[in-house]
N, CA, C and O atoms as a printed pandas DataFrame, in Angstrom:
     atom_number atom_name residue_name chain_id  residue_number  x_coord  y_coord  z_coord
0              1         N          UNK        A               1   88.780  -92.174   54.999
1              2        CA          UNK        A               1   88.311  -91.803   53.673
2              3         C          UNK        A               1   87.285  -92.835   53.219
3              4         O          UNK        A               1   87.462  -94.019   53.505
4              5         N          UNK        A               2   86.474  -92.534   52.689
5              6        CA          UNK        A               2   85.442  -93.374   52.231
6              7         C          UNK        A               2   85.709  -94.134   50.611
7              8         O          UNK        A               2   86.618  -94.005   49.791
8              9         N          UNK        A               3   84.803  -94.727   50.623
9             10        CA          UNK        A               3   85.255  -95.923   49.451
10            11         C          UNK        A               3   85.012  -95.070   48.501
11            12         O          UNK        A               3   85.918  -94.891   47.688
12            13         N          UNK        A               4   83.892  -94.404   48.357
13            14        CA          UNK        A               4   83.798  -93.574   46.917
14            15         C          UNK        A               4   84.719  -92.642   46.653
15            16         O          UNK        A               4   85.089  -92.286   45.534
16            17         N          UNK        A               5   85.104  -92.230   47.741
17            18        CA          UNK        A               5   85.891  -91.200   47.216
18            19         C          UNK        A               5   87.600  -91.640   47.020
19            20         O          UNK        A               5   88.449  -90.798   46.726
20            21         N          UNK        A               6   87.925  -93.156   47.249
21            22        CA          UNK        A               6   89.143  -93.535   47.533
22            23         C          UNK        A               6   89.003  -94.273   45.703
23            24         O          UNK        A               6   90.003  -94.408   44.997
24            25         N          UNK        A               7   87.620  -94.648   45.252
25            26        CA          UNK        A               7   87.506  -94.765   44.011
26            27         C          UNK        A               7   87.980  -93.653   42.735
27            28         O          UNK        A               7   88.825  -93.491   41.854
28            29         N          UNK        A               8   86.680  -92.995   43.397
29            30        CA          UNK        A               8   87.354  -91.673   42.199
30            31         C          UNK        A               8   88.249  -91.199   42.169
31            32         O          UNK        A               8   88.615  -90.675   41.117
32            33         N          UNK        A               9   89.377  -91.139   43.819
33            34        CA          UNK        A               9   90.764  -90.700   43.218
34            35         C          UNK        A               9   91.252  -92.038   42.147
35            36         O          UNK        A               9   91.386  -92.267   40.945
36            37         N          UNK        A              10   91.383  -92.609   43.265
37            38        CA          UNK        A              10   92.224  -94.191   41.923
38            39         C          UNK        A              10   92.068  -93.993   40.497
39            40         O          UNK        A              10   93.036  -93.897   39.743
40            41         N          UNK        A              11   90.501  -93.911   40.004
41            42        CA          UNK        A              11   90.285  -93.427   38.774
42            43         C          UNK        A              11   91.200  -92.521   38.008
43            44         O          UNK        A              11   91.888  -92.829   37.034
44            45         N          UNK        A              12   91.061  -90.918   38.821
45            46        CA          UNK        A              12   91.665  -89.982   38.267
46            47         C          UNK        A              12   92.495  -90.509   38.085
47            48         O          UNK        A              12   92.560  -90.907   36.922
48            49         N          UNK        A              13   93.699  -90.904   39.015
49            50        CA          UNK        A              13   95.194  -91.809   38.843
50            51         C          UNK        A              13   95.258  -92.349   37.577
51            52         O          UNK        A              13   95.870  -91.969   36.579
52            53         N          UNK        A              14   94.734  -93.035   37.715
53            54        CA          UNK        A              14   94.326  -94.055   36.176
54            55         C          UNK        A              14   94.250  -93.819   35.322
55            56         O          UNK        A              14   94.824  -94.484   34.460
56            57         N          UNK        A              15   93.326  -92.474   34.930
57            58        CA          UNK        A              15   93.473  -91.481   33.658
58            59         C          UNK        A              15   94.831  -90.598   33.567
59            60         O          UNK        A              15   95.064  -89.849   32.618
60            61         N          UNK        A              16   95.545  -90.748   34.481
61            62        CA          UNK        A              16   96.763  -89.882   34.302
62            63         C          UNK        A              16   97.740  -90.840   33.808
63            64         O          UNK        A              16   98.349  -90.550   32.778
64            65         N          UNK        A              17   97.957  -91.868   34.360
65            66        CA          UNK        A              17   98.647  -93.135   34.158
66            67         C          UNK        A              17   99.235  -93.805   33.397
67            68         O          UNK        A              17  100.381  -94.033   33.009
68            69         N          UNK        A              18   97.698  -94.242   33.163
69            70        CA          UNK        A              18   98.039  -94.887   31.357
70            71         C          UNK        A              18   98.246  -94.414   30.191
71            72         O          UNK        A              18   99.003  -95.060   29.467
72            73         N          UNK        A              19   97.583  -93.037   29.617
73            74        CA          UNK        A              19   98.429  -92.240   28.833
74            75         C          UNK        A              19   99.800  -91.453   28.998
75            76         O          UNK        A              19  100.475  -91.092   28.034
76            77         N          UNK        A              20  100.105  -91.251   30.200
77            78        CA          UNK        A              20  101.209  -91.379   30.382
78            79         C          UNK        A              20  102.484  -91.856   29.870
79            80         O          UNK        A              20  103.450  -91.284   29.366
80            81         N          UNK        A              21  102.145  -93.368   30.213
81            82        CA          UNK        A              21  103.231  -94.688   30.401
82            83         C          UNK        A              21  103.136  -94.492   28.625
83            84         O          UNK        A              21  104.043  -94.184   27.851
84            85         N          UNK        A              22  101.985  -94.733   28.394
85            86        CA          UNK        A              22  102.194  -95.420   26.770
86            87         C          UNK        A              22  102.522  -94.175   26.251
87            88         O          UNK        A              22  103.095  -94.418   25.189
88            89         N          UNK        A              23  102.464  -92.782   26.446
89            90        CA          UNK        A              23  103.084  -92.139   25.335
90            91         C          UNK        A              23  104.638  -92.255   25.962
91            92         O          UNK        A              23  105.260  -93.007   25.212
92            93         N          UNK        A              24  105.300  -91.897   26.807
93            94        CA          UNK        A              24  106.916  -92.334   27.931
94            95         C          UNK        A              24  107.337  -93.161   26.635
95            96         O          UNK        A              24  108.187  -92.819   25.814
96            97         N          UNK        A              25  106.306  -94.708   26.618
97            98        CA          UNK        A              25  107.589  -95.691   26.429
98            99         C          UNK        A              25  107.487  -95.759   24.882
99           100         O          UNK        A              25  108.401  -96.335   24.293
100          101         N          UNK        A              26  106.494  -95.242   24.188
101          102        CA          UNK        A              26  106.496  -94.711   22.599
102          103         C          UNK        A              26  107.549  -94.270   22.585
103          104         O          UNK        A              26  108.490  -94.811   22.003
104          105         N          UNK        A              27  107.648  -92.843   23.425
105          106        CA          UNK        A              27  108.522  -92.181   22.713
106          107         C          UNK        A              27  109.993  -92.218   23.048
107          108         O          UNK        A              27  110.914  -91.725   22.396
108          109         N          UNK        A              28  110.056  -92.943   24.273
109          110        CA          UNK        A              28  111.392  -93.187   24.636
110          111         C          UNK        A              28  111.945  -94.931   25.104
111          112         O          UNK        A              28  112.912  -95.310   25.765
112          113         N          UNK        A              29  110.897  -95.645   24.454
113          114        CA          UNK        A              29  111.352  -97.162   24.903
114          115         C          UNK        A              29  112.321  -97.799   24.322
115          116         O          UNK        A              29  113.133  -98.473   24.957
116          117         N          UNK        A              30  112.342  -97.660   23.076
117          118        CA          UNK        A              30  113.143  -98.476   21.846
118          119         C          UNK        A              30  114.652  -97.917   22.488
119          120         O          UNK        A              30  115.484  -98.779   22.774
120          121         N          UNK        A              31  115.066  -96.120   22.760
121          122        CA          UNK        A              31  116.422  -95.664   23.241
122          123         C          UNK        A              31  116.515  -96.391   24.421
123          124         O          UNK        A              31  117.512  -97.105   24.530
124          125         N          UNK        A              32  115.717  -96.378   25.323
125          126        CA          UNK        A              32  116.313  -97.242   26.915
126          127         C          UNK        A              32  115.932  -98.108   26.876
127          128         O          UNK        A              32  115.567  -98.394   28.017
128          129         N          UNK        A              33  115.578  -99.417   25.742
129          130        CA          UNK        A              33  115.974 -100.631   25.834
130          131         C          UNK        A              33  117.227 -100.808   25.792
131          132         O          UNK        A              33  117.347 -101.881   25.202
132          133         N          UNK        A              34  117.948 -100.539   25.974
133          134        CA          UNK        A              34  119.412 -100.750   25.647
134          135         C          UNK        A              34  119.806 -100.642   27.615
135          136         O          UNK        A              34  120.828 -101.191   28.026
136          137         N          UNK        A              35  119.173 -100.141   28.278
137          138        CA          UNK        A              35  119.739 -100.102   29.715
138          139         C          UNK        A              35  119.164 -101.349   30.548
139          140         O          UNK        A              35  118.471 -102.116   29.879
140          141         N          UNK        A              36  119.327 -101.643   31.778
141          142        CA          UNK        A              36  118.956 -102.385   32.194
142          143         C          UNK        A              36  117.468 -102.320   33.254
143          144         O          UNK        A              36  117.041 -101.222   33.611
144          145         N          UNK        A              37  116.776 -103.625   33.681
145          146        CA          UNK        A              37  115.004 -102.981   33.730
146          147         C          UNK        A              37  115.158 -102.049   35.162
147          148         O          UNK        A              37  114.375 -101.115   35.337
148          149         N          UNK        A              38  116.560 -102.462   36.502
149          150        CA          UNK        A              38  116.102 -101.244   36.962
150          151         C          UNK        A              38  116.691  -99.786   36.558
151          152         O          UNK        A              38  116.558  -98.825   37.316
152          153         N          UNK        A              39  117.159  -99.721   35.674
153          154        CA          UNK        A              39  117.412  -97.765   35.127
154          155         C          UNK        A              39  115.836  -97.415   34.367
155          156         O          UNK        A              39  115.076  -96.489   34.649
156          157         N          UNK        A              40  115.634  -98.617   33.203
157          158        CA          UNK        A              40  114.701  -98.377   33.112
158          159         C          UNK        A              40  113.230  -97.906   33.666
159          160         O          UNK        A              40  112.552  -97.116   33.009
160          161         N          UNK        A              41  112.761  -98.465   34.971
161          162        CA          UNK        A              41  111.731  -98.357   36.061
162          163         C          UNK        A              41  112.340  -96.954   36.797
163          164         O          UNK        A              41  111.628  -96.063   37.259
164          165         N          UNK        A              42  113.569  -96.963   36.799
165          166        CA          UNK        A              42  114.277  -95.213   37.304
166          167         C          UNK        A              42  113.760  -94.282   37.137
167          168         O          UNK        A              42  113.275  -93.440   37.894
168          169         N          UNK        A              43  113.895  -94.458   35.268
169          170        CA          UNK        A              43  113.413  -92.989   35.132
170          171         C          UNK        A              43  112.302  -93.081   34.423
171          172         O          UNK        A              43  112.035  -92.049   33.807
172          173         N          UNK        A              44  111.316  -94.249   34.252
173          174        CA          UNK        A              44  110.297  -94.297   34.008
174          175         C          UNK        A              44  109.567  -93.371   35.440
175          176         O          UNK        A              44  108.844  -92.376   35.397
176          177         N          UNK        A              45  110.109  -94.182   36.721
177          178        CA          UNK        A              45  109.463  -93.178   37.725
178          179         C          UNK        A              45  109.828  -91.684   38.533
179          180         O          UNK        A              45  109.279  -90.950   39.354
180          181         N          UNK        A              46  111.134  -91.729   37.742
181          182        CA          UNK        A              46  111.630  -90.272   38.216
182          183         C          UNK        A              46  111.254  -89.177   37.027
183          184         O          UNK        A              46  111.801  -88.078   37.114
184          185         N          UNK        A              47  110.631  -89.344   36.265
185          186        CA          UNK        A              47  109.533  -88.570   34.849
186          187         C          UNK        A              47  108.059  -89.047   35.557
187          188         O          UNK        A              47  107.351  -88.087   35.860
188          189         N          UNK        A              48  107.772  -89.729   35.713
189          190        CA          UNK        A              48  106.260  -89.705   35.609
190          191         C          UNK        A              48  105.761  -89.495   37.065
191          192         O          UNK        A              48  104.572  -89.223   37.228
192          193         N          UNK        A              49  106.279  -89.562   37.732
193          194        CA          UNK        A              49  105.681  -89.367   39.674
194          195         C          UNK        A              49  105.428  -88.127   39.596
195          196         O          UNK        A              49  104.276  -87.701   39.683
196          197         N          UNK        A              50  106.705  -87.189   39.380
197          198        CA          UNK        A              50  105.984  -85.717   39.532
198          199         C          UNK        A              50  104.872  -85.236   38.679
199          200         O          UNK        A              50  103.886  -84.680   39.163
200          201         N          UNK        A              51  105.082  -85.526   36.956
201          202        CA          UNK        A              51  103.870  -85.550   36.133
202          203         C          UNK        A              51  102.980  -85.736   36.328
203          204         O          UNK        A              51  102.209  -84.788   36.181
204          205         N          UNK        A              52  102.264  -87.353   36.903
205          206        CA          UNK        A              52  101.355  -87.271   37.623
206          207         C          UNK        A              52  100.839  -86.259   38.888
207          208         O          UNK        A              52   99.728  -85.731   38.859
208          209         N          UNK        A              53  101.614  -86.102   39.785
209          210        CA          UNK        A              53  101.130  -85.747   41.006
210          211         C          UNK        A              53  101.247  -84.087   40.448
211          212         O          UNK        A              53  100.143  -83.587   40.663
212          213         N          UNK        A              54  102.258  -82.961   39.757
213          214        CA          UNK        A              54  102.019  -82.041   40.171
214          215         C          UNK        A              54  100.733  -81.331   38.505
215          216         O          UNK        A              54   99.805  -80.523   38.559
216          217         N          UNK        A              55  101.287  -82.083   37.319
217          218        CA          UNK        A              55  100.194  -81.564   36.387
218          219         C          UNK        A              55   98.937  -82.195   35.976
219          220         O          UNK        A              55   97.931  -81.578   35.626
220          221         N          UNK        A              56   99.113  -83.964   36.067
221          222        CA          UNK        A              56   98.227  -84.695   35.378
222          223         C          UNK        A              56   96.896  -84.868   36.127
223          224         O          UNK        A              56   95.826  -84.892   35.518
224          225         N          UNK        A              57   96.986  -84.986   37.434
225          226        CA          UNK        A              57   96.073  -85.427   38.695
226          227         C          UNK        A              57   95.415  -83.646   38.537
227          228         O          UNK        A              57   94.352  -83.367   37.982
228          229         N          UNK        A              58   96.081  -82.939   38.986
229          230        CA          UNK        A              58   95.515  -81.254   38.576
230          231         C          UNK        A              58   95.164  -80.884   38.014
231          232         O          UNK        A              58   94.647  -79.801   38.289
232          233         N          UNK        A              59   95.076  -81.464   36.490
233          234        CA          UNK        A              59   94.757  -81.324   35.183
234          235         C          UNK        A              59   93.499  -82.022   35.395
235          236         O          UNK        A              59   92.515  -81.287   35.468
236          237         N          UNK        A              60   93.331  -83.102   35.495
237          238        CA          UNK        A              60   92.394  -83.794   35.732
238          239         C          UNK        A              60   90.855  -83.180   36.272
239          240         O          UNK        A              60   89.788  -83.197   35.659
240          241         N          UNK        A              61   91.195  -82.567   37.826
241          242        CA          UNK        A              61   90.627  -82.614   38.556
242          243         C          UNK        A              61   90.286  -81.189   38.388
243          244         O          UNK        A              61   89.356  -80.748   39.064
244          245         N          UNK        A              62   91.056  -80.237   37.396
245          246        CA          UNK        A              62   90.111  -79.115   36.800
246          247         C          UNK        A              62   88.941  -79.145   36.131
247          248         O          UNK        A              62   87.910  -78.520   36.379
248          249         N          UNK        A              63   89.232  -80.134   35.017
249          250        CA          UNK        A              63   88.431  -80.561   34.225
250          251         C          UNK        A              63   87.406  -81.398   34.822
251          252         O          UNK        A              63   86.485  -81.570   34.023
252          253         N          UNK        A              64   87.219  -82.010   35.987
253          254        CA          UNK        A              64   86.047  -82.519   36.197
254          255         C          UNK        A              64   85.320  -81.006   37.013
255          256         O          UNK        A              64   84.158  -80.649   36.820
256          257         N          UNK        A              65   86.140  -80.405   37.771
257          258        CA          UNK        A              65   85.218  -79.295   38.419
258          259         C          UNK        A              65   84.537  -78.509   37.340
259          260         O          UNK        A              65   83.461  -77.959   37.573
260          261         N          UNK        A              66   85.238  -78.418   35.930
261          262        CA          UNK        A              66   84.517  -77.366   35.272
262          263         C          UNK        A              66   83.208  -78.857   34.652
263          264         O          UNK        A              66   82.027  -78.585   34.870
264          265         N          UNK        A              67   83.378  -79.700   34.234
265          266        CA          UNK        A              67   82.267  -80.093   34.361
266          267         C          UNK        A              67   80.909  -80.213   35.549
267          268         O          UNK        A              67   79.685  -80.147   35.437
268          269         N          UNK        A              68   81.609  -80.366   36.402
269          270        CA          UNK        A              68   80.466  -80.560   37.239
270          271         C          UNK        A              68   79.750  -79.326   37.985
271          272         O          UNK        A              68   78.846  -79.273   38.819
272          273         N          UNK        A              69   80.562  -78.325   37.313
273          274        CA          UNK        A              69   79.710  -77.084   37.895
274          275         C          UNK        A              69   78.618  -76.509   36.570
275          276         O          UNK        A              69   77.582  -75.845   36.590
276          277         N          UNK        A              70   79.407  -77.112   35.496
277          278        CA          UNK        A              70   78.359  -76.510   34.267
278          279         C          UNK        A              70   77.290  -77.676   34.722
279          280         O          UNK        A              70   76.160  -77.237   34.937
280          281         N          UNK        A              71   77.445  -78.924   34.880
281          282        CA          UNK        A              71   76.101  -79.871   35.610
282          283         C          UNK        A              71   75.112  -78.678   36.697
283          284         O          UNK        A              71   73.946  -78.409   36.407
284          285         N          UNK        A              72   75.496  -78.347   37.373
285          286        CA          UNK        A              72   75.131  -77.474   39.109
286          287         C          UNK        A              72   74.265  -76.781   37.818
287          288         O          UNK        A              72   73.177  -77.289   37.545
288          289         N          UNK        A              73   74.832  -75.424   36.889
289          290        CA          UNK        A              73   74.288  -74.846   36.284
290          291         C          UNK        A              73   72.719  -74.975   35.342
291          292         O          UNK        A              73   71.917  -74.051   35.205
292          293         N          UNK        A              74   72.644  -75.717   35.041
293          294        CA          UNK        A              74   71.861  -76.205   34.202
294          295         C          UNK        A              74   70.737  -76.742   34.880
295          296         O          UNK        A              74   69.830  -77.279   34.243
């Protein structure tokens, strides 16, 4: 795989990621502070792995195709 394209995935990742995490631990940090950090990292990653991989990364990567074809267009 080439570097650019091992970039722009990472990216996408990245945009899925971090809004992610920070809305997760908004809305559920203060209740599972009370557990310990590995339950916490549990189900921080047993919620967000599939999120990412089956809607957020997909989500993503719609939205750049519909941009970059209205680009092609024009």
């Amino acid at each position: 795989m080439k570097t650019k394209m091992k970039l722009i995935g990472s990216l996408k990742i990245w945009a899925v990621i971090y809004p992610s995490i920070t809305l997760f631990l908004s809305v559920l940090g203060e209740p599972m502070s009370i557990l310990p950090l590995y339950l916490r990292t549990f189900f921080l990653t047993i919620i967000l792995v599939p999120w990412i991989v089956f809607v957020g990364v997909p989500f993503v990567d719609t939205i750049l195709r519909k941009f970059s074809s209205e680009d092609i267009k024009k």
